[in-house]
C-alpha positions in Angstrom: 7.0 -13.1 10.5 10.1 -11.9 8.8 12.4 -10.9 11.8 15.0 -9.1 9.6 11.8 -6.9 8.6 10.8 -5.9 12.0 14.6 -5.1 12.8 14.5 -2.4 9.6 11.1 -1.1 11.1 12.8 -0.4 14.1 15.8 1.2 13.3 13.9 3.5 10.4 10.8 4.4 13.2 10.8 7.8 14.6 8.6 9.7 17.2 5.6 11.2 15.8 5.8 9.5 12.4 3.4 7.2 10.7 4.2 3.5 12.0 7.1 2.4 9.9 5.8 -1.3 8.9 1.8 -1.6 7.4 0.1 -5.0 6.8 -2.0 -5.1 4.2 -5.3 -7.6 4.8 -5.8 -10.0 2.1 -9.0 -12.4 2.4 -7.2 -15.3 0.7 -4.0 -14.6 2.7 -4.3 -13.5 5.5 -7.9 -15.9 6.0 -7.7 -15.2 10.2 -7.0 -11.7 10.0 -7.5 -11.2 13.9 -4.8 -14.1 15.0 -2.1 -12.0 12.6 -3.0 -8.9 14.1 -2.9 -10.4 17.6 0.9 -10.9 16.7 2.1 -7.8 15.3 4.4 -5.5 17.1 2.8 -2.8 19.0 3.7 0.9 17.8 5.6 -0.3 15.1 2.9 -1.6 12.8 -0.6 -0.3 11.2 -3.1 -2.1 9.2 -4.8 -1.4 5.4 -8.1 -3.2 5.9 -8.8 -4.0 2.3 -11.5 -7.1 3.0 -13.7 -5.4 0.6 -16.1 -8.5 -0.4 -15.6 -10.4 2.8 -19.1 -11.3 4.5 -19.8 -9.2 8.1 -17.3 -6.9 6.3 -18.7 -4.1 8.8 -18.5 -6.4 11.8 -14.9 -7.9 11.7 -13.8 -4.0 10.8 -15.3 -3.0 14.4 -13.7 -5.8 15.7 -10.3 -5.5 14.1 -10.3 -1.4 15.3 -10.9 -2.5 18.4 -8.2 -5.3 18.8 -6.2 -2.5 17.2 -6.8 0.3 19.1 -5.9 -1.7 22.2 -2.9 -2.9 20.9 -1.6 0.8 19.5 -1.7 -0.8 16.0 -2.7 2.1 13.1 -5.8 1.2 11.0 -7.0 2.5 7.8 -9.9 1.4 6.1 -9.2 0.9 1.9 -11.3 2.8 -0.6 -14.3 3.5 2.4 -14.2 6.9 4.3 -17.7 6.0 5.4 -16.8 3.3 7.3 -13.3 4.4 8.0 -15.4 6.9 10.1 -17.9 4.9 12.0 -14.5 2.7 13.2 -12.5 5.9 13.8 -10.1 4.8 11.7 -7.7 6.5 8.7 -8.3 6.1 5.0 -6.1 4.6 2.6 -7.1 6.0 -1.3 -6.7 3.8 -4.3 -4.4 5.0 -6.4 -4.4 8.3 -4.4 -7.9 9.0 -5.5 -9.5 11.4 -3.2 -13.3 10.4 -2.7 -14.8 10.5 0.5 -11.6 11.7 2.4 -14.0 15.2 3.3 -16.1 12.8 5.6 -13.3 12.2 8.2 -12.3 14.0 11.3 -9.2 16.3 10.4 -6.8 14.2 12.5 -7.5 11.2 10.6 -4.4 9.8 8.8 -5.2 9.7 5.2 -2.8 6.9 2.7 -2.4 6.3 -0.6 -1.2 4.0 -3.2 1.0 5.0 -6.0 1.7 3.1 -9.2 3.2 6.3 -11.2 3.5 9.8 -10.9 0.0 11.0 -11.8 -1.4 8.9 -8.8 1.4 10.1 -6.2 0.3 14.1 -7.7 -3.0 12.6 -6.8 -2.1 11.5 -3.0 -0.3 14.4 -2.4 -3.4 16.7 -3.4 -5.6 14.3 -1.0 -3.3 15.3 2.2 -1.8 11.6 2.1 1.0 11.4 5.0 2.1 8.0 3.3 2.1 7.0 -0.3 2.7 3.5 -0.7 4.5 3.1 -4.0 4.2 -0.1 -5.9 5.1 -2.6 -7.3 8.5 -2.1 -6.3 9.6 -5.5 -6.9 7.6 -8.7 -8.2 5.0 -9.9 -6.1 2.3 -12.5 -5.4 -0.2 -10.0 -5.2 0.1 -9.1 -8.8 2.1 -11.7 -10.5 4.0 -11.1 -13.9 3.3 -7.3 -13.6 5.7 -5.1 -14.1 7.8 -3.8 -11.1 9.8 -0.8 -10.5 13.1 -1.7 -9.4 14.9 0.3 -6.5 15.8 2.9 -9.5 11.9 3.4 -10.2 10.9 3.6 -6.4 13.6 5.8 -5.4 12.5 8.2 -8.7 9.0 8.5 -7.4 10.2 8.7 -3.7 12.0 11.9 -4.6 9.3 13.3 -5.5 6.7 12.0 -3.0 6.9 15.7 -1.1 4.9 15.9 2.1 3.5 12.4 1.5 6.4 9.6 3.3 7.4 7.6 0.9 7.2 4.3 1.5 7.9 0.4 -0.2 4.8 -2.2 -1.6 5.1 -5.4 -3.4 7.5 -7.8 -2.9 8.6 -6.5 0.6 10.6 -8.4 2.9 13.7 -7.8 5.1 16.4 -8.8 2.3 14.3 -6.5 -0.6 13.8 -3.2 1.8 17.8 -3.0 2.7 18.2 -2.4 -1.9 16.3 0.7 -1.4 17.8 3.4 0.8 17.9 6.2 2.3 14.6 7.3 0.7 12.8 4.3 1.5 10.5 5.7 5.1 8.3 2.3 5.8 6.6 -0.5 3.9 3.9 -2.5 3.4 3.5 -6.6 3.4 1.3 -9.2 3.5 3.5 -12.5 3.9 6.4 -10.9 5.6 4.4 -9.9 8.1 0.9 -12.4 8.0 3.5 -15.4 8.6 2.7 -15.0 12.2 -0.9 -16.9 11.8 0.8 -20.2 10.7 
């Protein structure tokens, strides 16, 4: 786990805001998704369950809100409202695409993903309370694609209104310090899945 990471999250986490620090699942990454859980920081952390084609996809989501829920970690379910529901979790929307949002409770904390200004119009207009912008710089998840820079992120995060602005791709404790004042949390897979080695 990248220490200098969880120090930022702690610093930039305020009472009654989103957690400041999001892991996002990965089935080739983060393989024991439970174990890296297990070792996050209470409060300060939330999950994007994205294990879309895993096997028992269903069963290790009702275990993982469950481990979560005890542990005060945030969960959203990726691109599923239906069974974002049935755990009684939050939704995250692809490319702040709305669908299926209607089916949860009106608590329910709704994300998004924004790769341009269209898609963070897009979260905004699904009631998204974070929009993860990305790629901000390059990153294993999408190697070789372009990136936007501290300039690009802080651009969009200007405009993210209602929506908290926060860093994805690339993330770790030296990359969030280059982005400021605008930058409200972030999302990681290694910085924060290191934990299960």
């Amino acid at each position: 786990m990248d220490i200098r990471l969880i120090a930022w999250g702690r610093r930039v986490k305020r009472g009654g805001a989103p957690p400041p620090l999001w892991l996002f699942s990965d089935p080739a990454r983060t393989p024991d998704l439970l174990a890296v859980v297990r070792a996050l920081p209470p409060r300060l952390c939330g999950v994007v369950f994205r294990h879309d084609a895993a096997p028992e996809r269903a069963a290790l989501g009702a275990q993982l809100a469950t481990l979560c829920r005890a542990r005060r970690i945030a969960l959203v379910v990726a691109g599923d409202a239906r069974l974002a529901a049935r755990l009684k979790a939050g939704v995250h929307l692809r490319g702040g695409r709305r669908a299926g949002v209607l089916l949860l409770p009106r608590h329910a904390l709704v994300t998004a993903s924004a790769h341009n200004l269209a898609q963070l119009r897009q979260a905004q207009k699904a009631g998204a309370r974070i929009a993860f912008i990305s790629p901000v710089f390059p990153t294993a998840s999408h190697p070789g694609a372009p990136v936007l820079g501290g300039p690009g992120f802080r651009n969009l995060a200007r405009r993210a209104g209602r929506a908290n602005p926060f860093a994805l791709g690339g993330i770790n404790g030296a990359s969030i310090r280059r982005l400021g004042k605008f930058c409200a949390g972030a999302g990681a897979i290694e910085a924060l899945a290191a934990v299960a080695t």
